[in-house]
C-alpha angles and dihedrals in degrees: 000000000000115000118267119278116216091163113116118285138228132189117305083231097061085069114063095061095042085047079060100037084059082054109048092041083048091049089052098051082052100054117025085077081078099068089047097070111086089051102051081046086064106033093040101024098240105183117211091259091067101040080050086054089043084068093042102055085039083064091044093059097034094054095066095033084059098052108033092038085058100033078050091040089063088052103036104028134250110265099067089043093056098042091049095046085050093054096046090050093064096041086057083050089051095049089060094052094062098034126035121156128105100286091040089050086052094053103039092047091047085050092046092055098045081054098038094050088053097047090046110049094040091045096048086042085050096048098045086053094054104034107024118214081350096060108044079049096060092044087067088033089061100038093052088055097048082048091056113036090048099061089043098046094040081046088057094038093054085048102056105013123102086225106045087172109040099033095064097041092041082051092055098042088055094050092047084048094047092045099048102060082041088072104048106048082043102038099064105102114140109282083017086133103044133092106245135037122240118299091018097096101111130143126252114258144164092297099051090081093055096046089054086052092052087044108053086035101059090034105052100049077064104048097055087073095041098090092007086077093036098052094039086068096031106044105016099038100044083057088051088060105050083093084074103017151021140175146067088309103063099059090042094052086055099051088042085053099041101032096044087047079050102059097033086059093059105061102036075067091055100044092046099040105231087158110183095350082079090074094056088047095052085050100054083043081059094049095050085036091059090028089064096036082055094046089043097059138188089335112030120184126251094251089055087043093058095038091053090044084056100046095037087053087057095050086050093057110034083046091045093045100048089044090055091044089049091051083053106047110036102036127096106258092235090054098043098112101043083046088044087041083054095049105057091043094065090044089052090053080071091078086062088071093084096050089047096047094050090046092042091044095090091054108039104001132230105284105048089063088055099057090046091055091044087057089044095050081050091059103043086048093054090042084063103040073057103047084044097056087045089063091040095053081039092055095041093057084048087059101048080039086060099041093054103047088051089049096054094045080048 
């Protein structure tokens, strides 16, 4: 359990969107950095080996941050975990702004992962203790926005700014800043700080260890396929088209197509109530995602590239939202942050699928590991439609179980 807050207090309702406003700001300072490739590229002379190693060393700092900001989060509390991984989030932004080369780039991504994993893992873990299913739900909601408006708007902002370079960073710095002493002038409610909500403080017992193993079983199957997809439109496929096209717009086309695909997904799920058979459904997205990447080649069209930005979004955000909705449910409410921390780890080691395709294409090539992942991505979907009939027909006998016992004491 947190420590006790005795700081002032303001409305309950007041947290939860301050909670997402960290997010999204915290999903922007991850991801503009994408649409300012090509141009520090250009202006620094990055070669791809080092924009391959910025996303490296991102991962390097953001590992760590994820686990240990989640596995913190449950025994400190949330809100200064949060507010801390935040914070350090923009400085490594700022860092970048006023030093960008490659050794600069190294260094500020390294700093904006360690922040990013933090702010992550304790804010889902937050949301999911003040809003449920909701709230985990909203968490991804709001990061994918965050992933996907900072890229397009950097993208525009390099075009058509004086300082391609300045301006976007200089944007970014000033949102982490803003959203960070949003929440906290918003995000002090009583127990604001601690670890569970009301009526969640129960002990661990013999069932605990069996709750972390469904968990983390129904939700990383899931989270494989979260960036992978992602990163599959927005990195890979943005390579495939310089053929055709370069620049800051390209990469900011793909995250606004992936990303808003992403997030409209989503909530279609939530308004219609598809409940687990979303997770199915992201997993089948992955397999004809990877299956067209495979079929387009080494210089897809812009109609394929669109269409693949699109499905692969989908596959990002119905995999994304059932993982989040597994941790939630099905963690121990002591353990929710290090479960969540794990999560999103898992999802993160998805960003590693460029780099790998690119090292592995002399010996295989680039079409034969695609296939592999799409029949993966069969199997895992099919794996879950299964998982899901199993909890209907269990439900259902829970029900006639129930009927019955209420018609006999009748």
């Amino acid at each position: 359990m947190g420590p006790a807050n005795d700081q002032p207090t303001t409305p309950a309702r007041t947290v939860l969107p301050a909670v997402l406003v960290v997010l999204f700001a915290t999903g922007w300072a991850a991801n503009h950095f994408t649409a300012l490739l090509p141009v520090l590229a250009q202006s620094e002379g990055l070669g791809r080996t080092a924009i391959d190693g910025a996303f490296g060393i991102y991962a390097v700092g953001l590992l760590p941050g994820l686990l240990g900001g989640g596995t913190l989060s449950d025994r400190w509390g949330r809100r200064p975990l949060l507010l801390t991984g935040a914070a350090v989030a923009g400085l490594g932004n700022l860092a970048l702004l006023c030093w960008h080369d490659q050794t600069g780039v190294f260094i500020g991504r390294l700093v904006v992962g360690a922040g990013v994993g933090v702010a992550m893992s304790a804010g889902t873990a937050w949301s999911a203790d003040i809003g449920g299913g909701s709230g985990s739900v909203l968490a991804g909601v709001s990061l994918t926005a965050g992933f996907g408006c900072g890229p397009v708007i950097s993208a525009l902002l390099a075009q058509f700014t004086a300082a391609p370079v300045h301006v976007p960073f200089a944007v970014s710095v000033g949102l982490s800043a803003a959203a960070v002493l949003t929440g906290a002038v918003l995000a002090r409610t009583a127990g604001a700080s601690g670890s569970l909500v009301p009526g969640q403080d129960v002990p661990a017992d013999a069932g605990s260890e069996r709750s972390v193993v469904a968990a983390l079983g129904a939700a990383l199957p899931l989270a494989v396929w979260v960036f992978a997809s992602a990163t599959m439109a927005m990195v890979t496929m943005v390579e495939r088209m310089h053929y055709r096209f370069n620049g800051p717009l390209l990469p900011g086309m793909a995250a606004a197509l992936t990303l808003t695909s992403g997030v409209a997904i989503q909530m279609v799920a939530r308004r219609r109530g598809w409940g687990p058979i979303a997770g199915a459904a992201g997993a089948l997205a992955a397999a004809v995602g990877f299956g067209t990447v495979a079929a387009a080649g080494a210089r897809p069209s812009l109609a394929v590239f669109v269409a693949v930005a699109l499905v692969l979004g989908v596959a990002y955000g119905l995999c994304l939202r059932q993982g989040l909705i597994d941790v939630e449910t099905l963690s121990p409410p002591r353990l929710r942050g290090t479960l969540t921390g794990i999560f999103w780890a898992v999802t993160y080691l998805g960003f590693g699928l460029p780099v790998l395709l690119v090292t592995i294409e002399p010996a295989v090539g680039i079409t034969a590991p695609l296939i592999v992942l799409s029949v993966v991505a069969v199997a895992v979907a099919v794996l879950r439609a299964v998982r899901g009939s199993a909890a209907k027909r269990a439900a259902a006998h829970m029900v006639r179980d129930s009927v019955a016992h209420s018609a006999q004491d009748i």
